[in-house]
Each structure stands twice: as C-alpha cells, then as structure tokens.
C-alpha positions as CSV (number, residue, x, y, z in Angstrom):
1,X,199.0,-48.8,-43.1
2,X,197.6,-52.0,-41.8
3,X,198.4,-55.9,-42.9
4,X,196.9,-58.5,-40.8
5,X,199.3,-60.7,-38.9
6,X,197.7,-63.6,-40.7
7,X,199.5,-66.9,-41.0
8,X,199.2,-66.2,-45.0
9,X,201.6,-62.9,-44.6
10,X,203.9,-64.9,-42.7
11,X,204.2,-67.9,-45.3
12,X,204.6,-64.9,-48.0
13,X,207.2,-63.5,-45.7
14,X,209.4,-66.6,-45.8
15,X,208.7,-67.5,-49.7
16,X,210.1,-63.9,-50.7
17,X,212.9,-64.2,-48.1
18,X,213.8,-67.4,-48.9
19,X,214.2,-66.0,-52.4
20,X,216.1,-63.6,-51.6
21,X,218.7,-65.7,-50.0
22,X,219.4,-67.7,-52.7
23,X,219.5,-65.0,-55.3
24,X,222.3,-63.4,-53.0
25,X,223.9,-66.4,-53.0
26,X,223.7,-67.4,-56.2
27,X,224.6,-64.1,-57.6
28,X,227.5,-63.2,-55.3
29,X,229.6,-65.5,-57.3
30,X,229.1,-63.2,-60.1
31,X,229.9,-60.2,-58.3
32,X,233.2,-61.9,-57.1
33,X,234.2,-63.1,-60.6
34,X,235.3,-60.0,-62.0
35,X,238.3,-60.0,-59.6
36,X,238.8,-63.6,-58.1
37,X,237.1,-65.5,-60.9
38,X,234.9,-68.6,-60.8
39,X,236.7,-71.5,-59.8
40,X,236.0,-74.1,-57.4
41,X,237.5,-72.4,-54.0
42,X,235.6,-69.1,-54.8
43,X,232.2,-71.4,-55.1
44,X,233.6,-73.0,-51.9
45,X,233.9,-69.6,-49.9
46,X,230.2,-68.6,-51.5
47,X,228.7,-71.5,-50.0
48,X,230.9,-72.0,-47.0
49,X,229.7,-68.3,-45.7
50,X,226.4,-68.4,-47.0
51,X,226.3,-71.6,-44.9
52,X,228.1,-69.9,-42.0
53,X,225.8,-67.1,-41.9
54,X,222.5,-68.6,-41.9
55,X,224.0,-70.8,-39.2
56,X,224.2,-67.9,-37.3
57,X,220.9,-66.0,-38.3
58,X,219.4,-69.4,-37.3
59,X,220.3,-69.7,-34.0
60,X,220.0,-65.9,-33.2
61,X,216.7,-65.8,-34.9
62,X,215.7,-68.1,-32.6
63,X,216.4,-66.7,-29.2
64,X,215.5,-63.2,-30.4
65,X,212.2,-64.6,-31.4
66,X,211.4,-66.1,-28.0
67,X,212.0,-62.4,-26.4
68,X,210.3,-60.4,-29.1
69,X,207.8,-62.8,-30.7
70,X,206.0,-59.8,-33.3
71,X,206.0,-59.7,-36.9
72,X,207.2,-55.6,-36.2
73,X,210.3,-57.2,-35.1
74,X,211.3,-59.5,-37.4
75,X,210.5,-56.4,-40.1
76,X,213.1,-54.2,-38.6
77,X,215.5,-56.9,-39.0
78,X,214.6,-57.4,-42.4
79,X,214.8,-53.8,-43.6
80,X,218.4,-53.5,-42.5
81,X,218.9,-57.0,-44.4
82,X,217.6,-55.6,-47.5
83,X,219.0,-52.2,-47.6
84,X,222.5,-54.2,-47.0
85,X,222.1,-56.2,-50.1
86,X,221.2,-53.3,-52.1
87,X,224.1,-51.8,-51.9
88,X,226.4,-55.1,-51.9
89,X,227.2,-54.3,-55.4
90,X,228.4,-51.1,-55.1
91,X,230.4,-51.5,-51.9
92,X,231.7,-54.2,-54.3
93,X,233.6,-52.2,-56.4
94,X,235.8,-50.3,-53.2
95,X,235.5,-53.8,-51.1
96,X,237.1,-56.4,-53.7
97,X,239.1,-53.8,-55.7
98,X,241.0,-53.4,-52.5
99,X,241.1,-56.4,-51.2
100,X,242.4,-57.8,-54.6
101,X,245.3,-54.9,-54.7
102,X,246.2,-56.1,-51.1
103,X,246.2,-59.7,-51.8
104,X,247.9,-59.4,-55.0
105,X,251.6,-61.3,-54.2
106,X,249.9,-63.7,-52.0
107,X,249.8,-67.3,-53.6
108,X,246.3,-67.7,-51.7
109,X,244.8,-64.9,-53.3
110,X,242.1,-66.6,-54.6
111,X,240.9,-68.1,-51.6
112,X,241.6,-65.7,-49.1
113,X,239.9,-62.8,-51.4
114,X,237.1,-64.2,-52.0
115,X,236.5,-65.4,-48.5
116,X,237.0,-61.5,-47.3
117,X,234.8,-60.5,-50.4
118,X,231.9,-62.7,-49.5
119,X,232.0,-62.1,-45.9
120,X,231.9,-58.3,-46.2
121,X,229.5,-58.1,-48.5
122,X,227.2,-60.7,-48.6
123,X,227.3,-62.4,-44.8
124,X,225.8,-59.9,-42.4
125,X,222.2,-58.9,-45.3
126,X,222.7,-63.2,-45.2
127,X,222.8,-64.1,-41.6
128,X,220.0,-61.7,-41.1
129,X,217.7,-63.4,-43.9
130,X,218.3,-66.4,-41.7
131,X,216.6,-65.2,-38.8
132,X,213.4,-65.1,-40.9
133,X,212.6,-69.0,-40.7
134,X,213.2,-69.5,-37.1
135,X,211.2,-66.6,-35.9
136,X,208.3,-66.6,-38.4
137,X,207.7,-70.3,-36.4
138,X,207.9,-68.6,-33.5
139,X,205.3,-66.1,-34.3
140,X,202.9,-68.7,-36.5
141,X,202.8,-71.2,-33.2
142,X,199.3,-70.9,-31.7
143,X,201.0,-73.7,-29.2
144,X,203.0,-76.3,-29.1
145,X,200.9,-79.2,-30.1
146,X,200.6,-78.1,-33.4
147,X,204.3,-76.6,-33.9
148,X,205.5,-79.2,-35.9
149,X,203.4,-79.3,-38.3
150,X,204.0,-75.0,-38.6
151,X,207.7,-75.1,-38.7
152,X,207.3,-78.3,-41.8
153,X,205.0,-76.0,-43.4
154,X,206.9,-73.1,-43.1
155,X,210.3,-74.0,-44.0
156,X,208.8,-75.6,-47.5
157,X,207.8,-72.9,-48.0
158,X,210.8,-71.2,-47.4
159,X,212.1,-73.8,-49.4
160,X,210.0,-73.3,-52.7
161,X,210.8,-69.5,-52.3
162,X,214.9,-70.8,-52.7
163,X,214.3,-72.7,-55.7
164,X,212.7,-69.6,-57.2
165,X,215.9,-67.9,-56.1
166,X,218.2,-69.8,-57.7
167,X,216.4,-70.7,-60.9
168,X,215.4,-67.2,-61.8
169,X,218.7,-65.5,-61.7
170,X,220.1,-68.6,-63.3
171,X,218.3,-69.0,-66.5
172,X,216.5,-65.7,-66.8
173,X,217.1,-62.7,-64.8
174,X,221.6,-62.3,-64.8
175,X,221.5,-63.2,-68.2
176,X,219.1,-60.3,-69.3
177,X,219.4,-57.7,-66.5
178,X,222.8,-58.9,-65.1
179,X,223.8,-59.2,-61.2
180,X,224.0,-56.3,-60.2
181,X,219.7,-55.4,-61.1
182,X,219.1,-59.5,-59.9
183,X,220.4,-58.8,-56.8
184,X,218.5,-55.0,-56.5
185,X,215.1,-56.8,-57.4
186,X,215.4,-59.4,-54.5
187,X,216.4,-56.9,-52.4
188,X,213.5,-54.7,-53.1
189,X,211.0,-57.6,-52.4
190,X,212.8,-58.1,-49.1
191,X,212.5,-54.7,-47.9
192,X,209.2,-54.5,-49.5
193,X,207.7,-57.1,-47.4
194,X,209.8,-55.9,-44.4
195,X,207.6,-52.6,-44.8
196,X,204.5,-54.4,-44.7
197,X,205.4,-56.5,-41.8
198,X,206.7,-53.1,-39.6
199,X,202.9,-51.6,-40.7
200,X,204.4,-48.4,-40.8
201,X,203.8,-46.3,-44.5
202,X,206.6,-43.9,-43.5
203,X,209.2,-46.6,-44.2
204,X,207.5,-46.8,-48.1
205,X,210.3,-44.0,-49.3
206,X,212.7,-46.8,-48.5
207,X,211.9,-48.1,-51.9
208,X,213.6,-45.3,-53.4
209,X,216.9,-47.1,-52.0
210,X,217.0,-49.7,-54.5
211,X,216.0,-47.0,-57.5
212,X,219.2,-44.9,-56.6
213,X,221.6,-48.0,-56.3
214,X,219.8,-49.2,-59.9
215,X,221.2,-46.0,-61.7
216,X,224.9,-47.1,-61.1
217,X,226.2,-48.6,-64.3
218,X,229.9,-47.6,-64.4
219,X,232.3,-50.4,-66.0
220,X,233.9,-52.2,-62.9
221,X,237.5,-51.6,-64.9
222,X,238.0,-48.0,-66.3
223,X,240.0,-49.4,-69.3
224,X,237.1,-51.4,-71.2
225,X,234.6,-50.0,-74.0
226,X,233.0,-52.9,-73.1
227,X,231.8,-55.6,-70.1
228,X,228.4,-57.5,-69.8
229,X,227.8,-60.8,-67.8
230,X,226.9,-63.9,-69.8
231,X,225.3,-66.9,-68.2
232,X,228.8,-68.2,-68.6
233,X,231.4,-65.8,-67.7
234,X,232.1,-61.9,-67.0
235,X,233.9,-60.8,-70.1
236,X,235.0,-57.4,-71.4
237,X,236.4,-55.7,-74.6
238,X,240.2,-53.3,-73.7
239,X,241.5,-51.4,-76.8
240,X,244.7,-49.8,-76.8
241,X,246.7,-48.3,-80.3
242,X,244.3,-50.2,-82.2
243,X,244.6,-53.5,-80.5
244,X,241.3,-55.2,-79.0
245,X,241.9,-57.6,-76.0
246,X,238.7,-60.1,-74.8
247,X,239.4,-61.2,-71.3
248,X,237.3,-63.7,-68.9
249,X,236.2,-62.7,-65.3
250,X,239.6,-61.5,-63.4
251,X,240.8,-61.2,-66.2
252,X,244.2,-62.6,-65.7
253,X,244.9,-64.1,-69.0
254,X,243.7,-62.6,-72.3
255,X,241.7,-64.7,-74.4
256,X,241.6,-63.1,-77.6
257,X,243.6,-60.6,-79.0
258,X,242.8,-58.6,-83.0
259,X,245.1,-56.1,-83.9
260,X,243.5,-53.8,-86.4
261,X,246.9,-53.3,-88.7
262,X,246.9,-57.1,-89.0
263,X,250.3,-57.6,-87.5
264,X,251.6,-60.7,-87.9
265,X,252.3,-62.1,-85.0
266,X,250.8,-61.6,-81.5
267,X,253.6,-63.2,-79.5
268,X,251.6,-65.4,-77.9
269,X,250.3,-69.3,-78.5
270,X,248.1,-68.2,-81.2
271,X,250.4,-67.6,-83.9
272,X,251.2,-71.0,-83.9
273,X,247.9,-71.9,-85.6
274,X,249.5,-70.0,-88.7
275,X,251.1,-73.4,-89.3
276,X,248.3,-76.4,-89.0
277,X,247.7,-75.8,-92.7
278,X,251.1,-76.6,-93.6
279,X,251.1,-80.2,-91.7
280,X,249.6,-81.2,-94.6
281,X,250.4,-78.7,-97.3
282,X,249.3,-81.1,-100.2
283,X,246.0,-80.5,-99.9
284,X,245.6,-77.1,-100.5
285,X,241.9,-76.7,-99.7
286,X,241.4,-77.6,-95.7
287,X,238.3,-78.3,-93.3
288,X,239.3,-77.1,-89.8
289,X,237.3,-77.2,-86.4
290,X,237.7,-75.0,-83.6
291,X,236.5,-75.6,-80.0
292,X,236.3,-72.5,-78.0
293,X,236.2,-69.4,-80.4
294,X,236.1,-66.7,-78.2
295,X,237.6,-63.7,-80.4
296,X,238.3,-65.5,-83.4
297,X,242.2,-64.7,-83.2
298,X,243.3,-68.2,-84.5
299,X,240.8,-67.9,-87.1
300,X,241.7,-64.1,-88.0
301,X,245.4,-65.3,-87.9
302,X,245.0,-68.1,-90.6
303,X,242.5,-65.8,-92.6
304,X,245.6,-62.6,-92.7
305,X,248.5,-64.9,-92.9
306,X,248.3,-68.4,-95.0
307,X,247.8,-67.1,-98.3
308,X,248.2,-70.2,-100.5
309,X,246.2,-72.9,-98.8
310,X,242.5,-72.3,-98.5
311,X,241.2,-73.1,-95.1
312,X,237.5,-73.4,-94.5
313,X,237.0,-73.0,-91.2
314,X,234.3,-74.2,-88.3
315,X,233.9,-72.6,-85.3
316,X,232.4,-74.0,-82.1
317,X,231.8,-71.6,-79.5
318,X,229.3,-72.0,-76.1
319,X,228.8,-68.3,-75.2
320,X,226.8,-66.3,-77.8
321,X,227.9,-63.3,-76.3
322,X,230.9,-63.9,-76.6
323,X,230.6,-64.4,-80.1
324,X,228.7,-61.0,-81.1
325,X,231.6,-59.5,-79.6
326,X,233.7,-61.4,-81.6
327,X,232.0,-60.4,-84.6
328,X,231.9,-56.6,-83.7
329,X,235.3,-55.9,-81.9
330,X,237.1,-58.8,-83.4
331,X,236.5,-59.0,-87.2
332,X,235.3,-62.4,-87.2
333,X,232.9,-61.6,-89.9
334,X,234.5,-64.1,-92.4
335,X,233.0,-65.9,-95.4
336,X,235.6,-69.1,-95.0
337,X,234.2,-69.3,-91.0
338,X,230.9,-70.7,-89.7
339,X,230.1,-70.5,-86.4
340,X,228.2,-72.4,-84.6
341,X,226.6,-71.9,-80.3
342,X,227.5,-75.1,-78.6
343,X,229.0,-76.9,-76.2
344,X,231.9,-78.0,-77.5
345,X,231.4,-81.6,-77.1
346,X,227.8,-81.4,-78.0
347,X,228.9,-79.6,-81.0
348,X,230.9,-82.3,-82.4
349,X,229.0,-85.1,-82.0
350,X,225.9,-82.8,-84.2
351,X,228.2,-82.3,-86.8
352,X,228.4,-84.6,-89.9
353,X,231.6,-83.6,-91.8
354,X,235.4,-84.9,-91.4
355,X,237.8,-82.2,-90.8
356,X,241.5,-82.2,-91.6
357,X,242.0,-80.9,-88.2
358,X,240.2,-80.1,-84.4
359,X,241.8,-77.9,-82.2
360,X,240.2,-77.6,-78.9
361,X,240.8,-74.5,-77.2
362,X,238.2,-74.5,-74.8
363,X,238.3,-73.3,-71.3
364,X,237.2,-73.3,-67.9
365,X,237.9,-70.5,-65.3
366,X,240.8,-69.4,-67.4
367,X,243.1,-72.3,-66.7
368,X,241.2,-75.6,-67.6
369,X,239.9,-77.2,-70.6
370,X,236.7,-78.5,-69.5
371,X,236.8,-82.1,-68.3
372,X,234.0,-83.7,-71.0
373,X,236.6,-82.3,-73.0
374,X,239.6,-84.2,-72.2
375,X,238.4,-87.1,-71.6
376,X,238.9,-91.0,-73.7
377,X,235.3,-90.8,-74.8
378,X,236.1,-86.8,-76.4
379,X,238.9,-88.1,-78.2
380,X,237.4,-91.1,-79.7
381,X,234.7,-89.0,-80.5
382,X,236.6,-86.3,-82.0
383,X,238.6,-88.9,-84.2
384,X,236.0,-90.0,-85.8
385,X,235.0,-86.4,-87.4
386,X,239.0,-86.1,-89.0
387,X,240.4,-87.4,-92.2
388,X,242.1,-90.8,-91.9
389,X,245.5,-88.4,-91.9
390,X,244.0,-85.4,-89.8
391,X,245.1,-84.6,-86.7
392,X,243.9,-82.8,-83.4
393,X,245.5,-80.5,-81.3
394,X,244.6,-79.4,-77.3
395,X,246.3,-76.3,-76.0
396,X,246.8,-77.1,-72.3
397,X,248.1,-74.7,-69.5
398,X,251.2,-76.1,-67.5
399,X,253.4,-75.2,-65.2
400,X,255.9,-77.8,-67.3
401,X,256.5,-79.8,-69.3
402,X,255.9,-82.5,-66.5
403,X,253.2,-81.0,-65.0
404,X,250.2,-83.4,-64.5
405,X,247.3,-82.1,-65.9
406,X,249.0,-82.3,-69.7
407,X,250.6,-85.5,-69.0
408,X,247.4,-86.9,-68.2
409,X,245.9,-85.2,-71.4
410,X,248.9,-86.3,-73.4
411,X,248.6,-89.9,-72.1
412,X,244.8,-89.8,-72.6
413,X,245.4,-88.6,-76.2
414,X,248.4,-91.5,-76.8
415,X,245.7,-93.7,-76.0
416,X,243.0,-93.1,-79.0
417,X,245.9,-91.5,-81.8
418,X,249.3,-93.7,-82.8
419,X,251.5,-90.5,-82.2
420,X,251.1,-88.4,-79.8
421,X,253.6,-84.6,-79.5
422,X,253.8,-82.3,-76.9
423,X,255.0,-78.7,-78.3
424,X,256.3,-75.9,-75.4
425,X,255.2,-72.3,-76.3
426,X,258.1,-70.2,-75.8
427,X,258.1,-67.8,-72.7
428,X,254.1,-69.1,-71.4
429,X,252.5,-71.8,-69.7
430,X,251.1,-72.9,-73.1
431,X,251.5,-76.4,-74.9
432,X,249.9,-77.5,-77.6
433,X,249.5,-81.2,-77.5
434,X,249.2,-82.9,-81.2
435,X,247.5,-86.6,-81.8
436,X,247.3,-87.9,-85.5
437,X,247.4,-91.5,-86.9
438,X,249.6,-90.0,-88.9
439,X,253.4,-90.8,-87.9
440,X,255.3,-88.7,-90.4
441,X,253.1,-85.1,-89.5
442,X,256.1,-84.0,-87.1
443,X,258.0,-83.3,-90.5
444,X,255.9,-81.2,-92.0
445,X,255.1,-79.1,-88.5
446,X,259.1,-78.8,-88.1
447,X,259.3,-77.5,-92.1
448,X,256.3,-75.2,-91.3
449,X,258.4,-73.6,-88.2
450,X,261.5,-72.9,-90.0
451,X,259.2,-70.8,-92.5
452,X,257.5,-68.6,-90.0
C-alpha cells in the first residue's frame, strides 16, 4: 500500500482532520444533553475543553514533530484519535450515566458533569486531532524561507475542513442520522486517512471499528418507547398505566403529559388552561394561540374538558419532530387545532387573525422562555394579533414570587397591557403571568377557579 508523501495528501490530511474536530465538538453537546442538558455552562465546558485540548495537541504536536518529522508518525497518532471518538458514544452511556448518578445532590451538577463528561470522552481523540496542524507544517516545510507561506496554507485549509465540520452535522447529518452515526462518520475519515498516511494495508480491518460501534442503537433510558435527536433538542416518549410523558434532553421536567382515560386533571400548571375560555365566557366561540405546543396537553385539556364554549385553537410549535410525536403518542390529531412549524415569534408576526388569547409556553433548555420572546417588541407584537378585550398569558419558571426573571417579564408585560396578574401554581415553580387591556378579566378568572 503506497500513498505519496505529496504536499496534496498532507493538505487532505488536515481538511478531513480539521473536520473531524469540529464535528466532535459540535456534536458532543448532543451527546451530553441527554443527561446535563444544553444550557449555556454545558456549551461553556464544550468549548472550554475543546479549546483546552487543542491547546495541548498544539504544542505537543509541535515538539513531537521536530523529533519525528514523517507522515507514518503523525498516522499512528491519528489512528488512536479516531478509534477514541468512535467509541465516545458508547463509553457515553457508562461515563455520563455515572457521573450524573454521582453528581446528583450537588448544586453544580450541571457544570461540574459536563466538564468530567467532555473531558473523558471527547479531550484526549481532541487533543490528539490537534497535533495534526502543527506537525503536517513540519513535515510540508522544504525550509524555512518558504514556511510561512506553508503553515498559512495549511491551516486554511484546516480551516475550511472546520467549517465543513460544523455545518454538516448542523443542518444535515444529526438531524437525519443523529450524533451518535455524525460522530462515527468523522471518525471513520480520520482513521481512514490515518491508514493511508501509516501506508500499511494491514491497518484497513480497522475500518470494521466504526461498523461494530454503528450497530449500537439501544435507547440511552430503558423506560422510553421512544427518543430521536431533533436539530433542536433530545426528546423521548415514557408511558406508564396508560399515561404518555414528552420530556427534553435530561429530562428533568416533563413537558407534556396525555393520559389515555382522559383524566381530568394532571396536577400540574396545565390544567389551568381549562379556564382561559371562561375569562371571557360571553363569547362562546373562541380563537386561541399557543406558542410552544410540544404534546399538545393544553390543547387536549381544553378539547376533553370545556364542553360549552367552542375554542378554535392555533398551535405554534418550532420542532417538527416534536410535533409528529405529538400527533402519534399524544392525540393531538384535533379538527378545532391547526398547527403550524415556526418559531414562535416568526409565527406570530406571519399570521393575520386576532385571537381572543396567546399563551406562550415556549422554552429554552427546560427553564427559559426564549429571550425574542419576552421581550417589549414580542409583546407589542403579540398585542396586536388579540381582540381589543383578549388577553395573553406567559408561564414563567421561578423560584418566587420575587424571583427576577418573572418580575422582569411581569414588568416588561405592565409596560405594553393596562393590567398586568401574576398567578402562583400550587406546589411548582410555575406562574402564569396574565396582560389584558382589559381591567375587569380577574373576575371572571377568579369565577372560573371556584368552578374547577
């Protein structure tokens, strides 16, 4: 088996590897977000030991480079950095699992486990990858007048092989083949061109590596029927005595919930939806607007349990996934629902019909409604799609009643609506905050509670 040490197999080297990289990287976060989610201090340890680790693999590349300046080498290295990768996911499931289990009481748990997380499965394949640029300008130097111009050329080309890395995994290859095939792929290519670099054919049933960790496809979580990766989130279906549960990434919270004898209440923030149509109960036909569907629940509540107002609902919702699911676990195949994909924000704006109410129930890693969502702009915006006496409503996470993400909501709200309420759910960190122009709403919403 023979490849010529030509400066085009080196520039190839460093495209593929610098590919690779990035897919890891980018890709790691959706390993990690089945246990520790996707929040900003799980993106921060991503980066922060991706960053770390080619810090490393660039300096060591270097002086290894300068002792044992041939291709053969750097291919060895390689090998072990794509046969590392490969099996990231697997090692995922024992690695993070456990770490999550140890870390569970710990009020850092999101940062410290994902730190561990990353650095154990992703830093050392990394660190190695970043040995690649160093040495491959090592090896492409003829001498040193013209090894600036090599190590330019070279690392834009590395580059280019990164942007490749994060865009395809982003928009094409997680959402169709998920993470755990993205990151087998990449990792195939590096130890594919590791192979060709060592010269040796031998090393060719190394390929089969990748094929064996491909046939893994066990649910990360025993209890679900069901769990794909959108572009937006890891979700999965649990049912238990006829009760289906949609949960987000860690999966600390439960999105939606259907119970399949249509029980009246699920004890949670959603049954309060049951009384929006009575805060106006003379009109007995009603347009309402939901942002963030997700299951369907609050729609599936209102369709089971307000029998004598009609309610014609519209659905927003940004993950289509998440909405086939919805439809086929969560019987949110309704003829008084219409569903559109959308970012929520977007989604208002395109439509042009007034609505007697908007709730936004849209979130964000679980605990956050989005920021374009809560912002002046939003509400002005979603005023103008209600009825002169509709009102909107946000369900906000918080700590209490003070806490100051929903005062600043609450405020934000007072300053676009005349009236502005802030409602505690019972035994949760829910509130839902109501705005209307209305000023006499709160007596209809206090007539609709005493007749739950």
């Amino acid at each position: 088996m023979s490849v010529p040490k030509s400066i085009a197999f080196i520039k190839l080297f460093v495209f593929i590897n610098g590919a690779a990289i990035c897919a890891l990287e980018i890709t790691s976060s959706r390993v990690l977000a089945p246990y520790f989610g996707t929040s900003l201090p799980v993106w921060g340890s991503v980066m922060g030991v991706t960053m770390i680790a080619l810090a490393i693999g660039y300096s060591w590349g270097g002086r290894i480079a300068d002792k044992r300046p041939n291709l053969s080498a750097l291919g060895y290295l390689t090998l072990i950095a794509g046969i590392l990768a490969t099996f990231s996911p697997l090692l995922a499931k024992v690695v993070l699992a456990t770490t999550f289990n140890s870390l569970i009481d710990t009020n850092l748990i999101i940062i410290i486990g994902s730190l561990i997380g990353m650095t154990l499965l992703f830093a050392l394949p990394i660190m190695i990858m970043g040995m690649v640029s160093p040495y491959a300008v090592r090896i492409a130097s003829s001498n040193i007048i013209d090894i600036g111009q090599t190590a330019g050329s070279l690392y834009s080309i590395a580059t280019i092989g990164s942007i490749f890395g994060i865009f395809l995994p982003s928009f094409i290859m997680v959402p169709l083949l998920g993470s755990r095939i993205t990151i087998v792929i990449f990792a195939t290519l590096e130890i594919l061109i590791s192979i060709l670099a060592i010269r040796q054919a031998k090393f060719l049933l190394l390929l089969t590596v990748p094929l064996l960790a491909a046939l893994d496809n066990q649910y990360i979580y025993p209890d679900s029927i069901v769990e794909l990766e959108t572009p937006y989130q890891y979700v999965r279906v649990l049912k238990s005595n006829g009760v289906y549960k949609m949960k987000f990434n860690e999966g600390t919270g439960t999105q939606s919930i259907f119970d399949t004898s249509r029980s009246l209440s699920t004890n949670q923030y959603w049954d309060y939806a049951e009384i929006f149509p009575y805060f106006q109960p003379q009109k007995t036909t009603q347009n309402m607007l939901i942002l963030g569907v997700a299951g369907a629940t609050i729609a599936t509540n209102i369709r089971d349990h307000v029998d004598d107002i009609k309610v014609n609902i519209t659905g927003i919702e940004i993950d289509p996934q998440v909405m086939n699911l919805a439809k086929k676990y969560f019987d949110a195949n309704q003829k008084a629902l219409n569903y559109q994909i959308a970012d929520g924000r977007v989604g208002v704006n395109q439509l042009d019909k007034k609505f007697d109410m908007i709730y936004v129930d849209a979130y964000t890693q679980q605990l956050y409604i989005p920021p374009h969502l809560a912002t002046y702009e939003f509400f002005k915006e979603a005023k103008q799609k209600l009825q002169s006496d509709g009102f909107l409503i946000a369900n906000v996470n918080s700590i209490s009643k003070t806490g100051p993400l929903l005062e600043a909501i609450a405020t934000t709200m007072d300053a676009v609506f005349n009236t502005v309420w802030i409602i505690p759910i019972p035994d949760s960190y829910n509130y839902l905050v109501l705005a209307s122009d209305n000023r006499n709403l709160m007596n209809n919403y206090r007539a609709g509670i005493k007749g739950m």
